[in-house]
C-alpha positions in Angstrom: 0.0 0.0 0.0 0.8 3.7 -0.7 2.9 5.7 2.3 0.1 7.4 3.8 1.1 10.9 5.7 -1.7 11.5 8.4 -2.0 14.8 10.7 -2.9 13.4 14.4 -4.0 16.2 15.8 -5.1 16.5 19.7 -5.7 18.7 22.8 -7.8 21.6 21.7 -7.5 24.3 25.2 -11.6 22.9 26.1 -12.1 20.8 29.5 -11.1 18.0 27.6 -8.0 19.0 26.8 -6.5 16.2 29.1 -9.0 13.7 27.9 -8.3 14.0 24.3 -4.7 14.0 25.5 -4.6 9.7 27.0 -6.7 9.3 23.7 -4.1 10.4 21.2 -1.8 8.2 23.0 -3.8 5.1 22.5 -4.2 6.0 18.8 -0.8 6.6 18.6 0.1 3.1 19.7 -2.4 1.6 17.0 -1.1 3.3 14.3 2.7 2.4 15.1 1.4 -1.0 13.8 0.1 0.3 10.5 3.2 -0.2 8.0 2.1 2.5 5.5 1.8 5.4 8.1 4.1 8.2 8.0 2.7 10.3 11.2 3.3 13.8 12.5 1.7 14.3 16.2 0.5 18.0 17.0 -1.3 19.7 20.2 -3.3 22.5 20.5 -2.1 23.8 23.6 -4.4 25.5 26.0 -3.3 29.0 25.0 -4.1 28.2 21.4 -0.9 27.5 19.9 0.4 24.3 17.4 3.2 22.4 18.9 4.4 19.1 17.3 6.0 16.0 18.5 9.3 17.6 18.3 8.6 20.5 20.8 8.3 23.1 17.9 5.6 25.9 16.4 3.9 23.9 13.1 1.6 25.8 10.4 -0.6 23.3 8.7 -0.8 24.2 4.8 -2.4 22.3 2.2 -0.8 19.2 0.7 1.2 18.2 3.5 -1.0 15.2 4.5 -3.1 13.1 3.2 -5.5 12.8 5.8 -6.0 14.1 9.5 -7.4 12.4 12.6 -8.6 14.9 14.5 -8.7 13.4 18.0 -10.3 16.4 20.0 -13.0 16.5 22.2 -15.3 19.1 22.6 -14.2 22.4 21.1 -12.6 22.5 18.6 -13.4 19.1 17.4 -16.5 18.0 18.1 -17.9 21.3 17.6 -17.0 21.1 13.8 -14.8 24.1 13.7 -11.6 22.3 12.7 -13.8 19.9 10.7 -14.6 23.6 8.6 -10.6 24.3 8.2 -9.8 21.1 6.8 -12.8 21.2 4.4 -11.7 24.8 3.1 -8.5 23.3 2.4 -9.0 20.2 0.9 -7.8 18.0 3.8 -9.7 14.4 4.3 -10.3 13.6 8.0 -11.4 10.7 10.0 -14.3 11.8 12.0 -18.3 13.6 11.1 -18.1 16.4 8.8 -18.5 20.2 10.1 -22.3 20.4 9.7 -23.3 16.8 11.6 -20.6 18.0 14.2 -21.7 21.4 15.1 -25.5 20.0 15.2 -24.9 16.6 17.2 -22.9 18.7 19.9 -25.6 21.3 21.0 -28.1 18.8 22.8 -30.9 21.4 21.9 -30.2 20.9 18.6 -29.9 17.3 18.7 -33.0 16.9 20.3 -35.0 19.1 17.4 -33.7 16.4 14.9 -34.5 13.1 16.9 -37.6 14.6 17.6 -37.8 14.6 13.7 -36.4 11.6 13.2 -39.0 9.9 15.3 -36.8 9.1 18.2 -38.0 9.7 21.6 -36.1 11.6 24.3 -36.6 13.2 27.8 -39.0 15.9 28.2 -37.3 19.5 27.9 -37.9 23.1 27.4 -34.8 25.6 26.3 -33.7 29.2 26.5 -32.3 31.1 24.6 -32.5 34.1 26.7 -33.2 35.2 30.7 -36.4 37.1 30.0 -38.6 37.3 32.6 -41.0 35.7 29.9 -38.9 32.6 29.9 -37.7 32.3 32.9 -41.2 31.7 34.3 -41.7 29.2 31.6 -38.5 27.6 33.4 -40.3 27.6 36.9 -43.3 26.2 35.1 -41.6 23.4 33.5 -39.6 22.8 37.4 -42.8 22.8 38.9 -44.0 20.4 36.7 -41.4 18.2 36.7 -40.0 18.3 39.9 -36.1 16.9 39.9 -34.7 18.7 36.6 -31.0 18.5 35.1 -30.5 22.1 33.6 -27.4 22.0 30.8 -24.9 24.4 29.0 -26.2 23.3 25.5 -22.8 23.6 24.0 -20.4 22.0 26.1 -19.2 18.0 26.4 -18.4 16.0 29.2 -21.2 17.3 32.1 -19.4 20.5 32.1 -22.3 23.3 33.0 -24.6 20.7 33.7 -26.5 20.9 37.2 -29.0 18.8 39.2 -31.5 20.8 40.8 -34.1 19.4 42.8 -38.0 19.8 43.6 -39.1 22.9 45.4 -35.5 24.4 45.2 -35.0 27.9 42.6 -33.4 27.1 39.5 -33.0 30.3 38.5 -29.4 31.3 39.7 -28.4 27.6 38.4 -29.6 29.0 35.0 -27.5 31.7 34.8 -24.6 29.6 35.8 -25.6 27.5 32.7 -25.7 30.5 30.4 -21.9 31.7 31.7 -21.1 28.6 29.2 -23.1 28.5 26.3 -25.8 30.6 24.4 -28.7 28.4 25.3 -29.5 26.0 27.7 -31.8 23.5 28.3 -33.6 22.0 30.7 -34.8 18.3 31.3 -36.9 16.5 33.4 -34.7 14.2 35.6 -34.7 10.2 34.6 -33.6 7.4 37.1 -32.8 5.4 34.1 -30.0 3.0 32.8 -27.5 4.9 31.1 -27.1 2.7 28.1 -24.4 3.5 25.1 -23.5 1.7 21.4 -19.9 2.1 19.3 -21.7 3.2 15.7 -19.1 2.9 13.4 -18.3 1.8 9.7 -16.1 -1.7 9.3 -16.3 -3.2 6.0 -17.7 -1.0 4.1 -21.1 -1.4 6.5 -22.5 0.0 9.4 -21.8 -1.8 12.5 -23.8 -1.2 15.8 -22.3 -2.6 18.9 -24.2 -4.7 21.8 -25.3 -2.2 23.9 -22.6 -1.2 27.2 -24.0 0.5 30.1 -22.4 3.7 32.7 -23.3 2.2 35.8 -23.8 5.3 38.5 -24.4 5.5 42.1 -25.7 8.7 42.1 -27.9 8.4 39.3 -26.4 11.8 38.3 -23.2 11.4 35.9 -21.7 14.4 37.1 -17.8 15.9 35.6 -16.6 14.8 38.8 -18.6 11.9 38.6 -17.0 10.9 35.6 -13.3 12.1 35.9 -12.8 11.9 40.0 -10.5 9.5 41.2 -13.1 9.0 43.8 -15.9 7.9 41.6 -17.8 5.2 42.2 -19.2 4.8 38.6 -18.2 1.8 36.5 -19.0 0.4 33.1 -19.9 -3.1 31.3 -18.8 -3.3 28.2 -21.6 -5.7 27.4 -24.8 -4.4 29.5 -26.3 -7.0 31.5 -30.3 -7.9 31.5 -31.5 -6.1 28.2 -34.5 -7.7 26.6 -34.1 -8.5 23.2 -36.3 -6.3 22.3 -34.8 -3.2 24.2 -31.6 -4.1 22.3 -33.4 -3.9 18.8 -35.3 -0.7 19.4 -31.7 0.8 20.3 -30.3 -0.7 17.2 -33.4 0.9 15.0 -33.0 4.3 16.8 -28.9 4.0 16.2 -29.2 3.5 12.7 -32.1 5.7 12.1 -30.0 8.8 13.7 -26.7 7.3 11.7 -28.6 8.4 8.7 -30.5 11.0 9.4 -27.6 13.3 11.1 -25.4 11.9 8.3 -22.8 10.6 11.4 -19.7 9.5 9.4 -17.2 7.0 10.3 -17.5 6.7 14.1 -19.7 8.0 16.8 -21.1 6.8 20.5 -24.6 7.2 21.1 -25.9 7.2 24.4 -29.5 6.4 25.9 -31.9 6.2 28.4 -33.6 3.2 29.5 -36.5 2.8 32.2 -38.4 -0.2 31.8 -39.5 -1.1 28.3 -39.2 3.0 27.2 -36.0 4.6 25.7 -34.7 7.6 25.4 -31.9 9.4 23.5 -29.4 11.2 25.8 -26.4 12.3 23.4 -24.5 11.6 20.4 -21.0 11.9 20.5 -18.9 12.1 17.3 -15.5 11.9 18.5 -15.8 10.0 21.6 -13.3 9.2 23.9 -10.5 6.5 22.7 -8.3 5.9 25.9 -7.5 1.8 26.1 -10.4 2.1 28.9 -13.1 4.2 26.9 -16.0 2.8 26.2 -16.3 3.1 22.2 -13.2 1.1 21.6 -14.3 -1.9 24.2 -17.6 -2.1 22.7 -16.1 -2.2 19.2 -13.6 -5.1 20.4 -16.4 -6.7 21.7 -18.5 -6.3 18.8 -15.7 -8.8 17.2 -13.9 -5.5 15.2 -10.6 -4.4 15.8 -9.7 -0.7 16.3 -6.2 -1.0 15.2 -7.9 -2.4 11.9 -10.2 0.1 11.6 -8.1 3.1 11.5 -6.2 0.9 9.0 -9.5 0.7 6.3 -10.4 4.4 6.9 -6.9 6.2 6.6 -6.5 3.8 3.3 -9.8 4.7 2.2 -9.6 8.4 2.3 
């Protein structure tokens, strides 16, 4: 095969900086194996700047790869915006293209389109604003609801997300929310199963995982919840109990928002579960890819290697 000269690219300055940071190692290690790779590693720093594997400044220009792997979560890879630079320069990349990116990471937006799509999730209301107007549509809506989880609409990894319970005032918690993104949303709390699938492509076909499950003691997947060494959360790769036809509803809703968002390549989509009823909860479309995340695992166990499938994609593109 043809020497293939890839951009890994990582870091970004979000609060996943650190994340995205064990993930580019693992994909690092994969690609050693790939014979035809010629690879040049480069971070984002937090203050913005492009620092390679050697220690130096780099300027990407056009024509020096043949294909990038953008391995950034949250801004500014998830959020499409490097997605847009390597598009206006003719660069192929691994990953969702700009337009399914930007959409897939605000979760008000998300929920528009798998409303259209026909696939359920949680009740919500969003603002785009703190008029008085809407801000007593928020009280109505808590009220209502009791428990509610009130979100940043643009951020990853439970960052401005906050639990706020019956009979307590939401309101200052909603301007916390806006201090990180434009809009924010609020959602009735579930007491569900947190239940996730590895989409990707393998073969030329779309592959959907057996279903993995977050398993939380709180109930609440919080940042710290998630990144503290203290957490008590843990995760099965292959999620124990799930009816057969749970699984196939979460296959038809997978493969239903695969096609209608126009995912590409990769993504991890998270649901829901109470009882027999199912509920979207996020897409992600660069999810994490540590040795311990849960999109590679699932993939593994799905009888796919990841090694492999950087291999088809990077000689594909």
């Amino acid at each position: 095969m043809p020497t293939k000269n890839v951009l890994l690219i990582c870091g970004g300055g979000s609060t996943e900086h650190d994340v995205s940071l064990v993930s580019v190692k693992h994909i690092r290690e994969c690609l050693g194996h790939i014979p035809n790779v010629n690879l040049k590693t480069v971070e984002i720093t937090k203050s913005g700047e492009w620092i390679d594997d050697s220690g130096s400044k780099f300027t990407l220009e056009p024509k020096m790869f043949d294909l990038a792997i953008p391995c950034i979560h949250g801004h500014p890879g998830e959020t499409g915006d490097i997605q847009s630079y390597f598009e206006m320069i003719g660069l192929p990349y691994l990953g969702c293209n700009s337009e399914t990116s930007k959409m897939c990471f605000n979760k008000i937006t998300t929920k528009l389109w798998a409303t259209a799509l026909g696939v359920p999730n949680t009740p919500y209301f969003f603002l785009s604003d703190l008029s008085d107007e809407n801000l007593q549509k928020a009280k109505a809506f808590h009220a209502l609801h009791g428990d509610v989880v009130i979100k940043a609409s643009n951020q990853g990894s439970s960052v401005g997300c906050y639990l706020v319970e019956k009979n307590k005032d939401s309101v200052d918690t909603i301007k916390k929310a806006f201090g990180f993104s434009p809009f924010v949303l609020i959602e009735k709390r579930m007491f569900p199963r947190e239940i996730e699938v590895s989409v990707y492509e393998f073969d030329g076909k779309l592959q959907i995982s057996y279903p993995g499950e977050i398993v939380c003691p709180s109930k609440f997947y919080s940042f710290e919840e998630k990144y503290s060494q203290e957490s008590l959360t843990t995760t099965e790769t292959i999620a124990k109990n799930l009816t057969p036809e749970i699984v196939k509803k979460i296959t038809e809703h997978s493969t239903k928002l695969y096609h209608g968002l126009k995912l590409r390549h990769l993504s991890r989509i998270d649901f829901f579960v109470e009882g027999n009823e199912i509920y979207l909860n996020e897409i992600n479309t660069f999810p994490g890819l540590t040795p311990i995340s849960m999109f590679p695992k699932m993939m593994e166990a799905n009888g796919h290697s990841f090694r492999t499938f950087l291999s088809q994609h990077i000689n594909s593109l």
